[in-house]
C-alpha positions in Angstrom: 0.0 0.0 0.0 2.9 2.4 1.0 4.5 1.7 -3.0 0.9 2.9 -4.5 0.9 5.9 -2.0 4.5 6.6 -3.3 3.4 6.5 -6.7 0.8 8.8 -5.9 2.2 11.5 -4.4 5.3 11.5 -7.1 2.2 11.5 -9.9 1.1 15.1 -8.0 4.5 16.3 -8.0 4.9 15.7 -11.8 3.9 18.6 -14.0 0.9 18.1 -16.7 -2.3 19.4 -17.1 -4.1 17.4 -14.3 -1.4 18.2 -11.5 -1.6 21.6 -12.8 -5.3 22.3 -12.2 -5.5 20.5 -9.0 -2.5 22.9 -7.9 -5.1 26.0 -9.2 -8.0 24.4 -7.2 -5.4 24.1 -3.9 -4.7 28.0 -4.2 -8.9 28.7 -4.4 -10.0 26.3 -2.3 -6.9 26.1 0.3 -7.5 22.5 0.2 -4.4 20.3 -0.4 -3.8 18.7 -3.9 -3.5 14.8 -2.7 -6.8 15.6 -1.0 -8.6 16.8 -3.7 -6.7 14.0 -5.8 -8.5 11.7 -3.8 -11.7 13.0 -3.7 -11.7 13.3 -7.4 -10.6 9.6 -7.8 -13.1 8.6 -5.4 -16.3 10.3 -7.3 -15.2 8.9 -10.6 -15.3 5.8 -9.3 -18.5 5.7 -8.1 -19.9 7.1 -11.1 -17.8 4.5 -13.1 -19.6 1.9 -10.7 -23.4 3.4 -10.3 -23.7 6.6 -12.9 -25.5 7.0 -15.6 -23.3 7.0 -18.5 -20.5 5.1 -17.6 -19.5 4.1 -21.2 -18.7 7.4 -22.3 -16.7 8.7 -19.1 -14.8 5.5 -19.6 -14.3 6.5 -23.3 -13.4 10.1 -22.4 -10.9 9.0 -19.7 -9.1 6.4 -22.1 -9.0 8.8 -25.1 -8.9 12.7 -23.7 -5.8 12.5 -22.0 -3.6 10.0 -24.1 -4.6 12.1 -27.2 -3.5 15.5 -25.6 -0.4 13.5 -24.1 0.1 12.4 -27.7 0.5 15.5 -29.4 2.4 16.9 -26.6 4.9 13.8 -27.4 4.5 14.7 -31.3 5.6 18.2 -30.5 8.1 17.5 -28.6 11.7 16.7 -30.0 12.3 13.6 -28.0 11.3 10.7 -29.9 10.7 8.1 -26.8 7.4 9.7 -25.8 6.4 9.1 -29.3 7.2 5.9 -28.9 5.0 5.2 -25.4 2.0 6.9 -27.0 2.2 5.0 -30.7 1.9 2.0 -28.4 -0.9 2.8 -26.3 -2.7 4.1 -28.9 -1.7 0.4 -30.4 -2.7 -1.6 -27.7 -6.6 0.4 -27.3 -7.2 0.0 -30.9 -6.6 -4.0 -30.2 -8.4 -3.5 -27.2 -11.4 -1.9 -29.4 -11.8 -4.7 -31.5 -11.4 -7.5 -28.7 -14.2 -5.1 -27.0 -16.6 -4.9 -29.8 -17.3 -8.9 -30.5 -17.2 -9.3 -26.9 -19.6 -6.5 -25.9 -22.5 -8.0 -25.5 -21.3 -10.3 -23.1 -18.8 -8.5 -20.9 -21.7 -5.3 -20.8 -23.5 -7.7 -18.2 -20.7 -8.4 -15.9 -21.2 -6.0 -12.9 -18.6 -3.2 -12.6 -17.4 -3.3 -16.5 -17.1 -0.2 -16.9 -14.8 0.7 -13.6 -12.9 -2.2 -14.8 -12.1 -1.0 -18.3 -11.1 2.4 -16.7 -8.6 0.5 -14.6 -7.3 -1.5 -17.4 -7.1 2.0 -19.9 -5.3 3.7 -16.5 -2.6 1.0 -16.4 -2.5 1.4 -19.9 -1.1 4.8 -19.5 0.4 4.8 -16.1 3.9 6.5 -16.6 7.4 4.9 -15.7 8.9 1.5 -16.2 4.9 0.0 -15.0 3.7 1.1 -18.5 0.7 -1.5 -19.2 0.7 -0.6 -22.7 4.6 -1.4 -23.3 4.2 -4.4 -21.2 1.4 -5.9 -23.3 3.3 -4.9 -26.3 6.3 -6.1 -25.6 4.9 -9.6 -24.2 1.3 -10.0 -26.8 1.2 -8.0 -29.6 5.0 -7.7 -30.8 5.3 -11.7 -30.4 2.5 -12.3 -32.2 3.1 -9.6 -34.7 6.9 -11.0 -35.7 5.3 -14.7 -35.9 2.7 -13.8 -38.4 3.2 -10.3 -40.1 4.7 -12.3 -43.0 1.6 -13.7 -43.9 -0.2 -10.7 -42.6 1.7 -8.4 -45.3 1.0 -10.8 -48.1 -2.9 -11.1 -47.4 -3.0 -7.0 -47.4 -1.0 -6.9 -50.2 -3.6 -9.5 -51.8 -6.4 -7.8 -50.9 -5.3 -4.5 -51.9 -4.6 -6.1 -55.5 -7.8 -7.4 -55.6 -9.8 -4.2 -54.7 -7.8 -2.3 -57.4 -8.4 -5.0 -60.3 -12.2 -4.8 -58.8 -12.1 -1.0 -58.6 -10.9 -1.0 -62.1 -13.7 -3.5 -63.6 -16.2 -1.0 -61.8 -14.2 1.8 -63.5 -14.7 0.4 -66.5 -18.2 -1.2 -66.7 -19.6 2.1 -65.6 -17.6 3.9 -68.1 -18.8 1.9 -70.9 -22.4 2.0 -70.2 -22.1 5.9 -70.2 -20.4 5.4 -74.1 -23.4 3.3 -74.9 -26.3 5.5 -73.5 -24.3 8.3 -75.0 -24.7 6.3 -78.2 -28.6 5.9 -77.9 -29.5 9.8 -77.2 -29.6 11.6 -79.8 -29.6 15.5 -80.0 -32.6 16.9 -80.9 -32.4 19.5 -83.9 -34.7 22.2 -84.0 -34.5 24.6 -86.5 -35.0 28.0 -85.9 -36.7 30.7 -87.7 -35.2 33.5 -88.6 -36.8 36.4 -86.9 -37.9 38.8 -89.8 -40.1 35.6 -91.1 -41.7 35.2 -88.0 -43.2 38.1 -87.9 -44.5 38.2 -91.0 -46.5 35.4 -90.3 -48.6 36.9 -87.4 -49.3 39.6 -90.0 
C-alpha cells in the first residue's frame, strides 16, 4: 500500500495538465492537492460503478488524456514519448476490437465499466509499469513478428484485388455511359429567322 501511495504522491509532483489544475483548485479552495486528488478519484469511481453514462466517461478517460499526451509527445523533440503513446494508442485500438465482438457479453458483468477504466489507466500509467509497453512487448509484438509475414502478403492481396475490382467498376460504368451516350440523340430544331416570324402573325 505504502508503493501505490509513493506512486501517488510523485504522480502530484509531476507537471501536466491534471497536476496543474488540481494545484489551481489548492490556491482557491486552500485545500491540499493529494486531498482533492483523492476526492476526485473517489467520485469517478463511483460514477464509473453506479452513474449514468459510464460508457462514455470511460471512453473520455481512455482517449482525452492520451490524445493531448500524444501531441504533446508529437511536439516534442524527443522521440521516446512518441514511442510510449504510438503503443498505447496500439494496444486500445486492439483492445477496441477484442471489445466490440465481446460486448454484449462483458456489458452484463457487474462493474465493466470501472474495470475498463482500470485497465485503460494502467495502460497509461507512466514509468517503467507502463501497461501498454508491457502488453506490447509480451502479446502484440510476439504475435506480430510470428505472423506479419503472412499478414503483409494477405494485405498486399487484398489491396490487388480491390484495385483490379475498382478498375472492372471503372470500366463497366464507363462503358455504359459510351453506350447510352450512343442511344441519345440530339434533338435538332430549326429556328426561324426572326424577320419571317413576324411576317407570319401579319
Amino acid at each position: 500500500m505504502d508503493g501505490l501511495r509513493q506512486r501517488f504522491e510523485h504522480f502530484l509532483e509531476q507537471r501536466n495538465f491534471i497536476t496543474e489544475a488540481l494545484g489551481a483548485l489548492e490556491v482557491r479552495t486552500g485545500v491540499e492537492k493529494r486531498y482533492l486528488a483523492a476526492g476526485a478519484v473517489t467520485v469517478l469511481s463511483l460514477y464509473l460503478l453506479f452513474g449514468y453514462g459510464a460508457p462514455l466517461l470511460c471512453n473520455v478517460i481512455g482517449f482525452v488524456y492520451p490524445a493531448y499526451a500524444s501531441i504533446k509527445a508529437i511536439e516534442s523533440p524527443s522521440k521516446e514519448d512518441d514511442t510510449v503513446w504510438l503503443t498505447y494508442w496500439v494496444v486500445y485500438a486492439l483492445f477496441g476490437l477484442v471489445e466490440f465482438f465481446s460486448d454484449l457479453l462483458l456489458f452484463w458483468f457487474p462493474f465493466y465499466y470501472a474495470g475498463k477504466c482500470v485497465f485503460l489507466l494502467f495502460c497509461m500509467t507512466p514509468g517503467p509499469w507502463n501497461g501498454a509497453l508491457l502488453l506490447y512487448h509480451r502479446v502484440v509484438r510476439p504475435l506480430f513478428l510470428k505472423h506479419h509475414v503472412a499478414l503483409d502478403n494477405a494485405v498486399s492481396h487484398l489491396g490487388g484485388r480491390a484495385l483490379d475490382a475498382a478498375a472492372g467498376i471503372t470500366r463497366d460504368v464507363l462503358q455504359a455511359l459510351a453506350r447510352g451516350r450512343a442511344f441519345v440523340t440530339p434533338a435538332v430544331v430549326e429556328l426561324e429567322p426572326p424577320a419571317a416570324l413576324e411576317a407570319d402573325r401579319m
